[in-house]
SERO-4910 file (N, C-alpha, C, O; in steps of 0.05 Angstrom, whole numbers):
BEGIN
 pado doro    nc1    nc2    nc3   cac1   cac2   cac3    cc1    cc2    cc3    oc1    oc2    oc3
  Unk    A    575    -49   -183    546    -45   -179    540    -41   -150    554    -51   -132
  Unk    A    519    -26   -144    511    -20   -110    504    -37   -111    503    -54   -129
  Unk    A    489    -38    -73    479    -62    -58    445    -43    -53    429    -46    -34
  Unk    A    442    -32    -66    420    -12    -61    391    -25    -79    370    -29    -67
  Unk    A    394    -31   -108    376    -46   -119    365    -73    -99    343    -79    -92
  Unk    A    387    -83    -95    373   -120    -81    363   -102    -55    339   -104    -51
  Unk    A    374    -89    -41    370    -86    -12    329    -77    -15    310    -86     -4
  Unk    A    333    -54    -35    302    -44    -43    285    -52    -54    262    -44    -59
  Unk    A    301    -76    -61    277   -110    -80    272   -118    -49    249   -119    -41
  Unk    A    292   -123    -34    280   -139    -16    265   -126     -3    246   -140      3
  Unk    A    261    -97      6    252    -89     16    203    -90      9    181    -96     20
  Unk    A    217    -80    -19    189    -78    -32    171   -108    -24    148   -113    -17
  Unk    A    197   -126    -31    179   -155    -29    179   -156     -4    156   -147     -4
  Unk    A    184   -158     20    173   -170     40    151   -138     51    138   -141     71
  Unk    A    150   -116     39    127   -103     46     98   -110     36     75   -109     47
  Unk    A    109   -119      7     86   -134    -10     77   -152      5     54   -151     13
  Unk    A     90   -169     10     89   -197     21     62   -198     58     42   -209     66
  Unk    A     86   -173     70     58   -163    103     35   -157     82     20   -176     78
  Unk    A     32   -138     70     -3   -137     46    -13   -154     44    -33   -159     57
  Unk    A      1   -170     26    -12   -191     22    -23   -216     32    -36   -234     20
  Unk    A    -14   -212     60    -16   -239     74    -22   -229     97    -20   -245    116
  Unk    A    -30   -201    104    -50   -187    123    -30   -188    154    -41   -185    176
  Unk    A     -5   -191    151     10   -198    171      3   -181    196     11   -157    194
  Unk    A    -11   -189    220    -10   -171    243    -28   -140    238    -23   -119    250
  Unk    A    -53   -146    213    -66   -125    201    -56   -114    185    -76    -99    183
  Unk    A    -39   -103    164    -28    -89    156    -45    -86    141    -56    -64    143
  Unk    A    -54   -101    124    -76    -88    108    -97    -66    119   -104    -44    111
  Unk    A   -104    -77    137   -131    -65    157   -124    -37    161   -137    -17    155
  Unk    A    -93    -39    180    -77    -15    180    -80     10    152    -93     30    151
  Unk    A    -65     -1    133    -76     20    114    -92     19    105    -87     31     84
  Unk    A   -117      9    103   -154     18     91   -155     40    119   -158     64    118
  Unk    A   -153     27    141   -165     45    163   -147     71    174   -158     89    188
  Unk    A   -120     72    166   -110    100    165   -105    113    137   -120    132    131
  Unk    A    -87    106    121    -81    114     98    -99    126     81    -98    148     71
  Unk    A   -129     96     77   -145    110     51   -164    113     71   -182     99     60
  Unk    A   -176    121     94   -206    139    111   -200    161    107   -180    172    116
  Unk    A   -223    174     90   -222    201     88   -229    219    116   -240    241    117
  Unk    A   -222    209    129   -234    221    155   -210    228    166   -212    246    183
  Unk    A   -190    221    162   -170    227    165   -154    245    140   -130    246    137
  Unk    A   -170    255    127   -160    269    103   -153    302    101   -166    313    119
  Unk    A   -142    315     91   -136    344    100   -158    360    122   -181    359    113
  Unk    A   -156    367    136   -180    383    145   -185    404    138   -205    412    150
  Unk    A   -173    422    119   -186    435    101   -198    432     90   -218    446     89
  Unk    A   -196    411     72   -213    401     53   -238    392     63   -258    399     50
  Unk    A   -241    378     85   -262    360    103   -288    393    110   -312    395    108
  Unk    A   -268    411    118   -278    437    126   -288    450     96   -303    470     96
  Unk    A   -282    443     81   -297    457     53   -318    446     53   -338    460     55
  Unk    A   -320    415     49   -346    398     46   -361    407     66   -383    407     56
  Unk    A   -364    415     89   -378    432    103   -390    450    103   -413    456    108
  Unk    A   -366    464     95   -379    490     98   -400    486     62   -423    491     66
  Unk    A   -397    481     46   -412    476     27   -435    450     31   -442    435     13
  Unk    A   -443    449     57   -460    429     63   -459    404     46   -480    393     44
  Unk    A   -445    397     38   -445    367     34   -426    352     45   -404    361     52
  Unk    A   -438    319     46   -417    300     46   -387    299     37   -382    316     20
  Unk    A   -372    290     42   -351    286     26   -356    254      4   -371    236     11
  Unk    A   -344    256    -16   -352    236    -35   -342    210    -22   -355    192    -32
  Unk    A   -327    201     -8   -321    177      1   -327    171     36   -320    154     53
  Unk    A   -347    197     38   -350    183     78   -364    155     76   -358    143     97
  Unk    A   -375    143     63   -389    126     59   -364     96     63   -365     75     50
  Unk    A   -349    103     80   -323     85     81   -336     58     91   -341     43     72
  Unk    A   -341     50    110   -343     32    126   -359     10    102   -357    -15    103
  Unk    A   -373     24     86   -393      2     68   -377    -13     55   -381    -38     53
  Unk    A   -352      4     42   -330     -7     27   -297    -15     38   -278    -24     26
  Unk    A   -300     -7     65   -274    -25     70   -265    -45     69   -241    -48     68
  Unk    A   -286    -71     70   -275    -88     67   -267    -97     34   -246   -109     33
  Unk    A   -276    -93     16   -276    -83     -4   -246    -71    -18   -238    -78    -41
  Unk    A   -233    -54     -3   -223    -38     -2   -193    -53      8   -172    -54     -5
  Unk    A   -199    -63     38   -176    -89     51   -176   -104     30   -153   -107     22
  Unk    A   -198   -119     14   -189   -146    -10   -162   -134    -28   -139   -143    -29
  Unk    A   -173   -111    -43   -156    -91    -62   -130    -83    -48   -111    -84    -63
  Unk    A   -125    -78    -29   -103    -73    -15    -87    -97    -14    -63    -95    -18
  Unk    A    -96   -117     -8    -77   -145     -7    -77   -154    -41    -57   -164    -51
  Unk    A    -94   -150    -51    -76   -157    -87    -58   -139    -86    -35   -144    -78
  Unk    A    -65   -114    -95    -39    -95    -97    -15   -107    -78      7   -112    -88
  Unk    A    -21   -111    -53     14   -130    -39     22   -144    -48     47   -149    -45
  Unk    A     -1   -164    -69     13   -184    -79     30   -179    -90     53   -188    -85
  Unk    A     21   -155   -117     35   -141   -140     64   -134   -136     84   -140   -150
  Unk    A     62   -118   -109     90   -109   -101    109   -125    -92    132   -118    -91
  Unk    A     99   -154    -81    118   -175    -60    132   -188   -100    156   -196   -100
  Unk    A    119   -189   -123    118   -199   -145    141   -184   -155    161   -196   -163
  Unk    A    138   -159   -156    149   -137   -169    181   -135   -147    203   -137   -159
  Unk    A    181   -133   -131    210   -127   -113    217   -155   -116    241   -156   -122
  Unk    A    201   -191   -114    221   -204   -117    235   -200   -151    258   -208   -156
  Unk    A    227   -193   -163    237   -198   -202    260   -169   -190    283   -170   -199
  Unk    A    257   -151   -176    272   -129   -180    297   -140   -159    319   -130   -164
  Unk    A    294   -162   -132    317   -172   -121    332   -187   -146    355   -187   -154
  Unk    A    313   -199   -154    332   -229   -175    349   -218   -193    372   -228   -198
  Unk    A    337   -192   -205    348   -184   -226    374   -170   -221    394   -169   -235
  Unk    A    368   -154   -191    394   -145   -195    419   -157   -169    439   -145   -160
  Unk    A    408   -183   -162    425   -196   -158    439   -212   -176    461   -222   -173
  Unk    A    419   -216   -199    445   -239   -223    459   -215   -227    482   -222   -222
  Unk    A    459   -185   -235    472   -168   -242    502   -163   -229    523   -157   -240
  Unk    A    496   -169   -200    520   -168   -185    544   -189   -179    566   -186   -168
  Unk    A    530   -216   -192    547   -241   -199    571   -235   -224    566   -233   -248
  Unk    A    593   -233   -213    612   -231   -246    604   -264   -255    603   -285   -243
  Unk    A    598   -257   -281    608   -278   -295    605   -273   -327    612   -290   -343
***
């Protein structure tokens, strides 16, 4: 068996884990780069323009924090999900 499953459990969980527990912003980090549409294609940003409207999510700032809460469950999910995916395929790699 590889060393590739546990290594990518561990990985997932302690990414989950900065989410979830806001380590040094990380959460903040991705509401404020990842999901701001302001940072979103500029093509696209340049269509809503040129078609005079808004874009459907500039209205960010009302919902970020909102947005940071949701971001740290989902970390939870994943720190949850990579530890069951370390465990599992570390009993896998025990002969017995």
């Amino acid at each position: 068996m590889s060393l590739i499953p546990p290594l990518l459990g561990g990985g997932l969980f302690l990414a989950g884990l900065a989410l979830a527990a806001d380590h040094r912003g990380a959460a903040r980090w991705v509401v404020e780069v990842l999901l701001n549409p302001a940072h979103a294609d500029p093509r696209l940003l340049r269509r809503y323009a040129r078609w005079g409207i808004e874009h459907p999510q500039m209205r960010f700032h009302r919902s970020a924090l909102r947005q940071r809460q949701l971001v740290r469950i989902w970390g939870g999910f994943m720190s949850a999900l990579g530890l069951v995916v370390l465990t599992v395929s570390t009993v896998s790699l025990v002969p017995g």
